[in-house]
N, C-alpha and C positions, 0 to 999 in steps of 0.2 A: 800402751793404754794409760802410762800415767802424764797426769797432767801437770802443766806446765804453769809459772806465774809470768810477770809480763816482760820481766828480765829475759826470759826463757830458761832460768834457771827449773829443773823438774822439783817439783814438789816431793815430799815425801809423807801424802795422806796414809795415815794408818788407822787401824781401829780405834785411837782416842775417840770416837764418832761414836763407839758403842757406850764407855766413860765415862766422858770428860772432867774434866775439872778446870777450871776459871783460870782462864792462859794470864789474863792480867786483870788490875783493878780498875773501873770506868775510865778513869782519868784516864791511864796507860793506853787504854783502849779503844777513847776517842783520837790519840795518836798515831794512830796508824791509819791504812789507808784505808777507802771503801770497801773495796774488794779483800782485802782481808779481817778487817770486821765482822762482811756478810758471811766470809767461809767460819771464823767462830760462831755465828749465830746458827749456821748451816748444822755445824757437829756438835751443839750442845743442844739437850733435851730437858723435858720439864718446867722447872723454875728456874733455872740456869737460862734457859734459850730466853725466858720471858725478863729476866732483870737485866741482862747483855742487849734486848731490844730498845726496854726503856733507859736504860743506862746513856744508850747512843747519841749524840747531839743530832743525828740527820735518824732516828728512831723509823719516822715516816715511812723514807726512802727504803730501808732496809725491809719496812712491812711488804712494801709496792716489790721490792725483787723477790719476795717468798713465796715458792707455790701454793694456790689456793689453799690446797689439801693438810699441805704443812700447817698454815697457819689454823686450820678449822681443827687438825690432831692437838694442836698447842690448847685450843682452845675445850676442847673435850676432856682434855687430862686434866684441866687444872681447872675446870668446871665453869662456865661462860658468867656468870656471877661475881668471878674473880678475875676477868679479861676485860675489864670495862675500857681501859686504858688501852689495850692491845686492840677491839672493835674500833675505836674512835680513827684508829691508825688504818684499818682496814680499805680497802677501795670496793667500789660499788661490785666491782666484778668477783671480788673477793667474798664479797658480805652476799651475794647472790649467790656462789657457790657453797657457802654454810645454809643458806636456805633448801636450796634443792639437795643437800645431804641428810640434812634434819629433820624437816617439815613434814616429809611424803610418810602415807602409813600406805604402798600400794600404789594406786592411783588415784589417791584421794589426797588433798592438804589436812593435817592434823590442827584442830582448833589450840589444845594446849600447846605442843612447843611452838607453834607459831605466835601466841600471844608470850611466851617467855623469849622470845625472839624480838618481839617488837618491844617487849619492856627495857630487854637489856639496850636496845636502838635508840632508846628515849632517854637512855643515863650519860648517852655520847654527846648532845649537846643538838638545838634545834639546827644550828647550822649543817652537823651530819647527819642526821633525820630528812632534813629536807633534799638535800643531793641525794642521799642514798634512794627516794623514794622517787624521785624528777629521774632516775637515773637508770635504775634497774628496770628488769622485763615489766612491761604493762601491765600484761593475763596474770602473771603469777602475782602483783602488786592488787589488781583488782579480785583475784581469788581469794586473799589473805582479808582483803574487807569484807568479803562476803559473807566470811565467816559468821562475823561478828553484829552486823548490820542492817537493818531492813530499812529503807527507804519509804518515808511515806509520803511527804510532800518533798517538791522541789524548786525549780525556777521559776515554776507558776507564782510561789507564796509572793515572788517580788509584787504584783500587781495586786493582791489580796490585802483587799480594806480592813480586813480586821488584823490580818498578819503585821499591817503596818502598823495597828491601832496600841498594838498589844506589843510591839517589839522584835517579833522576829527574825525580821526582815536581815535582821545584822547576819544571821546562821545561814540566810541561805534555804537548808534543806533539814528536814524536818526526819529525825530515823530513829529507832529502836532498838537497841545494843540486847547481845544476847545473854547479858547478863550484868551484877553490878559491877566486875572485877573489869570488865572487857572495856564497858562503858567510862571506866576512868583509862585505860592504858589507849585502847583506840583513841577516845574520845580526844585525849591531848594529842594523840599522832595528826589528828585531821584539825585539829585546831594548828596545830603547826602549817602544817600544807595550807590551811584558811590563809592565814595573816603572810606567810613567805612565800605563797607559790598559787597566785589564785589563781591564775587561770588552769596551772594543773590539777589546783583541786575540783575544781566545774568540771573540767573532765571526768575524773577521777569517779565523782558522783556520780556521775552520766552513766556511765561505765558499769558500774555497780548496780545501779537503781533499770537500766536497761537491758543488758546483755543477759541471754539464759545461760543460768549456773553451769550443765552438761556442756553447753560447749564451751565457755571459757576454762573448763576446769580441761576439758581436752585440749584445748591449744597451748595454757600453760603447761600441762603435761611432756605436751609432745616438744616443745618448744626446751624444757628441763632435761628431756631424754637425749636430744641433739648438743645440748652444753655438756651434761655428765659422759657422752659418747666422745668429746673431743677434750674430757678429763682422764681419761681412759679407763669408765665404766660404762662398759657395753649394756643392754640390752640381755635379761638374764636368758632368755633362749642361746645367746648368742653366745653368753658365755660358758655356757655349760659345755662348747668345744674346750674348753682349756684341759677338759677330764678325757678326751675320747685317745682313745687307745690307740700308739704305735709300735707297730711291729720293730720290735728291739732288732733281731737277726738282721729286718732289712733299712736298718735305720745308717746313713751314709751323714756324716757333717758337713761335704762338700757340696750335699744337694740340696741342703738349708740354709747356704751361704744369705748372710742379710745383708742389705743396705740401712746406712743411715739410718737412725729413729727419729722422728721426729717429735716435738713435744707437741703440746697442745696449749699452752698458755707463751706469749711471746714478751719478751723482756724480764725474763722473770729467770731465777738461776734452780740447775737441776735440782731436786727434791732430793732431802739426806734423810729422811724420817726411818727411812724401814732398814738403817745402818743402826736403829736404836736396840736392836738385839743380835747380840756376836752369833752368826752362824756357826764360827770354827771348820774344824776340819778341811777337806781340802779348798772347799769355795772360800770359807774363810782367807784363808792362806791371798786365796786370789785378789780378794775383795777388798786383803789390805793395804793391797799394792794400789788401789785408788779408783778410781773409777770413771770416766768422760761423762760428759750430759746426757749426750744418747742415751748412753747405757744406762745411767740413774731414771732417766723416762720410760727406758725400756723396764728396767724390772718394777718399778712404780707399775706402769699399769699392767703387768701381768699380776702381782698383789694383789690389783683391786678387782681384775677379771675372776682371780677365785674367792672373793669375797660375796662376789655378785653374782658368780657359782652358786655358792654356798648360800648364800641370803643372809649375810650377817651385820649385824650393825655395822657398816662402816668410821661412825663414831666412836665404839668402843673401842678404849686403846687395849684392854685387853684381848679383844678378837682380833683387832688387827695385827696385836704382836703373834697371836696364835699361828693368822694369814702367812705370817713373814714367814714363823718358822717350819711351817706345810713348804713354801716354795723352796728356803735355803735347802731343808733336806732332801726334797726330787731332785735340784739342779744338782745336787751335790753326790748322789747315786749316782745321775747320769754322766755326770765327768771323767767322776770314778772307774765306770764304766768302760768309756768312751780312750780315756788314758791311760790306766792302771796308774802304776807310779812315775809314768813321764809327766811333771809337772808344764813343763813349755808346751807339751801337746794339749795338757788339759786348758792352759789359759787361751791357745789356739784356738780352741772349741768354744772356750767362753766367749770370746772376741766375735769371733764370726757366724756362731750357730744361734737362732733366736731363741730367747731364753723359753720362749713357750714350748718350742719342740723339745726344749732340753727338758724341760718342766714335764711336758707329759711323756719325754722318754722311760727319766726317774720315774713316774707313777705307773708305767708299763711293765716295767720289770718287774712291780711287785701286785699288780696284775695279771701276769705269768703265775704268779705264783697260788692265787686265789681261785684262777680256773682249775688249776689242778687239787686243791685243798675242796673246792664244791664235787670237784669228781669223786673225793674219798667219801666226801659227807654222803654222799647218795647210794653208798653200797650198803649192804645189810653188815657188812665188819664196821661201818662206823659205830652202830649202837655200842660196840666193845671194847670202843678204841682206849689204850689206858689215859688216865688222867692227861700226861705230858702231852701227848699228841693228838688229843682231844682239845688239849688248851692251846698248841698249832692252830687244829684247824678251827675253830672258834673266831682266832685273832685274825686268821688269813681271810674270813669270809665277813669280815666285815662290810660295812659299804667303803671303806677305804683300809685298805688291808693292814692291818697291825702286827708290829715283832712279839710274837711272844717269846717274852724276854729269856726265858729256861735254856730257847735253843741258842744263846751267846754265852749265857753265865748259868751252867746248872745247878749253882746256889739259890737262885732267884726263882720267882713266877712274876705274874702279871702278864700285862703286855703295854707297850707305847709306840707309835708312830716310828716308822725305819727313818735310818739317819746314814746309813752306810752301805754301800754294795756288798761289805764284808757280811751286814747280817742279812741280807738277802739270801746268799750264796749257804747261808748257815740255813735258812729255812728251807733252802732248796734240799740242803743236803737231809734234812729233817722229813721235807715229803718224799723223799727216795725212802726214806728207809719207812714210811709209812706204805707206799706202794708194791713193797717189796713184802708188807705184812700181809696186804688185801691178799694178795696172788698167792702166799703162802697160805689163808683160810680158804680158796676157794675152793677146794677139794684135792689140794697137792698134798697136804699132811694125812691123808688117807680116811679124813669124817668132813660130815658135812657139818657147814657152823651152823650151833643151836637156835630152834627158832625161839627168841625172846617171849613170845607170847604166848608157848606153848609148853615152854620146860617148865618140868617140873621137880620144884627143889624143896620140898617140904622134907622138914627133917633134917637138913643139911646147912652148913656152914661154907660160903654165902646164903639164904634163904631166899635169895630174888636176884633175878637174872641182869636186872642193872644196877647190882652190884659186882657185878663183874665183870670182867677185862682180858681181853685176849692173851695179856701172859699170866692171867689165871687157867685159861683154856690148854695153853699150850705143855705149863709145867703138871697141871696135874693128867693130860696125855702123855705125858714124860713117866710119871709117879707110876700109874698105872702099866706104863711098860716093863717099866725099873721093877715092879712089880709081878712080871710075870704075867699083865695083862695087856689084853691090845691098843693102840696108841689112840686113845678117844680120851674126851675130857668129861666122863662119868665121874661122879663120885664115889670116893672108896670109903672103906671105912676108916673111921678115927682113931682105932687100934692100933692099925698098921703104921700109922708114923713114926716109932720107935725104930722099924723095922727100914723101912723108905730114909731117914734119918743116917743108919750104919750105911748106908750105898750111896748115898748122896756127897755127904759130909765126910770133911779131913781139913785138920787145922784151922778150925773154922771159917772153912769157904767152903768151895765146890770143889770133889777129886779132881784133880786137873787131866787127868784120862777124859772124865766122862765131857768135861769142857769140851774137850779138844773135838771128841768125838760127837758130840751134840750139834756145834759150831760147823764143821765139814759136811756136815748130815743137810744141816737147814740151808747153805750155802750151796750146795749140789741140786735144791730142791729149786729155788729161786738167786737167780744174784741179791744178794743184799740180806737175803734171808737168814747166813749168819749171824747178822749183824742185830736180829732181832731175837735170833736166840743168847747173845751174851747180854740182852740188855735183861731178859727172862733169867738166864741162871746166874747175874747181876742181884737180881732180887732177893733170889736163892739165897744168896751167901751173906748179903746183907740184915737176913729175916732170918729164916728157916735154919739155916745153916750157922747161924751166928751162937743160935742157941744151945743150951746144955740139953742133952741126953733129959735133967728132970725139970726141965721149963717147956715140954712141946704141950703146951694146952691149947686141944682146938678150937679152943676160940681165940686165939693171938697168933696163929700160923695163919701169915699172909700166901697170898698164890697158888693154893690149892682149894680144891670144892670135896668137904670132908662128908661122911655120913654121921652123924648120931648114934643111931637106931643100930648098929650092929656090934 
């Protein structure tokens, strides 16, 4: 998959593309040849990409071989105000695909960015004004006048004796601008079109002053939807397959094998925008070894199909680096996956599996994991669940399922987007040992769990039932045993903890007797359900247990439900 120059010697693209820094100075770099030129302009970003354009002696050329899309992100980072000189370069088919990126609010043309659209068109010089306007879609040209303009007289006024009396005559057509700002920025766009392009402008009037607004505004529409569809932004019903769930178990790479991608813009070189933030990890790894055109078109419009999922600016280069790094983390699951640590198997997969199936295999998996996290939320132990695994399933039942980060690093909280099959596999193992708690409250530890709404804890330390947490429930049915009473998670009284203290406590942890036997007890009960009583007598030994014989004040003993009143 890596590419070649035209010696046939292979290249060796690497992530300088996420980077860069200025290979050489203008001069140096009008020395070299085209095609190496255009691949620095390809892998530099920002104000780098834009001073290496104009720097260039054939600048133009270089504009004409850049995908639309690149040149309209170039143009959005560095704010269209500051691209005056980069528009001018622009081609018609170009500067129409910054329209139908920018302009739409829905299905409707937006009045302001379409007139900071045509102001900035008027600073490129009448001669690119006038092509760009003789050149571009008709509907969307005469939509953009509509805006701004009412027609009131037209080719009649030619034969009108006073029109001539009085001067008119030289306008033509007599109209109404929808405001003063409009009336100066239109006004010189159509005086332009008057003097350079008359018969398009008699058109153009016609056009405007005849056709009903609903349907020209549907034909440019649909007319903008078939150009963005062959940029490869779908149709957002359509795109909302990018999100629909595959079954990981029955997911095979040989039965996704792809052909070819093709681009959608011809003469033009593949798209390096969304190389502007290092993926890393193993897609990285991959991505540094270089990438074919195909494959740059292919992940290009899978990008833009979750963008247009999502409904995000396409403009903003901060959503779109957001876009990038949603896709690098699924492909990059799903490799994982797909590979383990056979690196050649995983570039195997990359090569031949389309990235969208990889895309929503990655998103599947963690997926998996959300159905099972809504199963826990729905049972009456979630109201108990303790903090940590409450902030699991929080994060898992998102509308796109989030790591909460505890279960990778349990120094941390939060939660962020998955990045690794390893923290998947970490949350799986996280809702095991949650599953293993539900089944141990359902009536295995010998009480039924408290109904919330009905306990009653007056007088007691917690005071309210959602302040409390199932390894609250379970150590103080522990306490109560240890105590000589039956294994329920009643309150005892506050006295007794001196005494609950000498039985519990050794060396400041937990007797390792009663460990061992607590652990074997809960594990015999449910699989896994050891494993939730060491995180309970965990607590123990870190709170309870930590403490001196004359610091048990109950109101600082965590994990038990104290009485007062006795």
């Amino acid at each position: 998959m890596t590419p070649k120059d035209p010696s046939g010697r292979p290249e060796k693209p690497s992530l300088s593309l996420v980077s860069p820094a200025p290979r050489r100075a203008s001069e140096a770099g009008n020395a070299l040849t085209f095609e190496e030129r255009l691949r620095d302009v390809r892998q530099a970003v920002g104000k780098q990409k834009y001073r290496l354009i104009l720097a260039a002696r054939d600048a133009e050329e270089l504009v004409r071989r850049l995908p639309s899309q690149e040149v309209y992100l170039l143009i959005k980072e560095l704010g269209i105000e500051d691209c005056i000189e980069l528009l001018a370069l622009a081609t018609t088919e170009q500067m129409t695909t910054f329209f139908d990126l920018d302009l739409w609010r829905g299905q409707s043309l937006a009045a302001r960015p379409t007139l900071e659209w045509l102001a900035m068109l008027l600073e490129t010089g009448e001669e690119k004004v006038a092509a760009t306007a003789t050149e571009m879609d008709f509907e969307l040209l005469t939509l953009m006048m509509r805006q701004f303009i009412t027609i009131t007289r037209g080719l009649e006024s030619l034969t009108d004796e006073d029109a001539l009396a009085d001067g008119r005559s030289d306008r033509i057509y007599e109209m109404d601008f929808a405001d003063s700002e409009s009336a100066k920025i239109v006004g010189y766009f159509l005086d332009i079109l008057y003097r350079r392009e008359r018969d398009f402008y008699l058109l153009l009037m016609e056009a405007v002053r005849n056709e009903t607004g609903a349907e020209i505004e549907e034909a440019a529409f649909t007319a903008r939807g078939a150009r963005l569809q062959d940029r490869g932004f779908p149709e957002p019903f359509e795109a909302l397959g990018v999100y629909a769930y595959l079954d990981p178990a029955r997911f095979s790479p040989e039965s996704r094998a792809k052909v070819p991608f093709q681009p959608g813009e011809e003469g033009v070189a593949a798209p390096g925008f969304f190389l502007a933030r290092a993926p890393g990890r193993l897609l990285g790894e991959i991505l540094s070894r270089g990438l074919e055109p195909d494959a740059c078109w292919e992940l290009t419009y899978l990008i833009n199909k979750t963008m247009i999922a999502e409904r995000v600016d396409v403009g903003d280069v901060e959503q779109v680096s957001e876009a990038m790094g949603e896709v690098y983390r699924y492909l990059n699951i799903a490799l994982e996956y797909l590979a383990g640590p056979d690196f050649e198997k995983a570039l195997h997969c990359f090569d031949t599996c389309y990235f969208e199936y990889l895309f929503r295999l990655g998103l599947s998996l963690t997926l998996d994991l959300k159905k099972r996290a809504e199963t826990i939320r729905a049972t009456p132990q979630a109201f108990y669940l303790d903090a940590p695994f409450r902030a699991l399933v929080d994060a898992l039942c998102r509308k796109r399922p989030r790591l909460y980060i505890g279960a990778v690093d349990a120094a941390r909280a939060g939660e962020r987007p998955f990045a690794t099959l390893e923290e998947v596999r970490a949350c799986d193992r996280w809702l095991a040992r949650l599953e293993a708690q539900v089944l141990l409250f359902d009536g295995r530890l010998g009480f039924a769990l408290p109904d919330p709404g009905s306990w009653d804890l007056e007088g007691c330390i917690p005071a309210r039932a959602e302040d409390l947490a199932l390894s609250d429930l379970f150590l103080t049915a522990l306490a109560n045993q240890l105590l000589g009473r039956d294994f329920t998670p009643a309150a005892f009284p506050a006295k007794e903890l001196e005494r609950l203290w000498e039985l519990v406590a050794e060396g400041g942890g937990v007797r390792p007797r009663l460990r061992d036997e607590t652990l074997a007890w809960a594990q015999a009960l449910v699989a896994g359900g050891g494993d939730f009583a060491g995180y309970c007598l965990d607590l123990w030994a870190e709170g309870f247990c930590a403490l001196g014989r004359a610091a048990l004040d109950p109101r600082f003993v965590g994990g038990l439900i104290l009485r007062l009143d006795d």
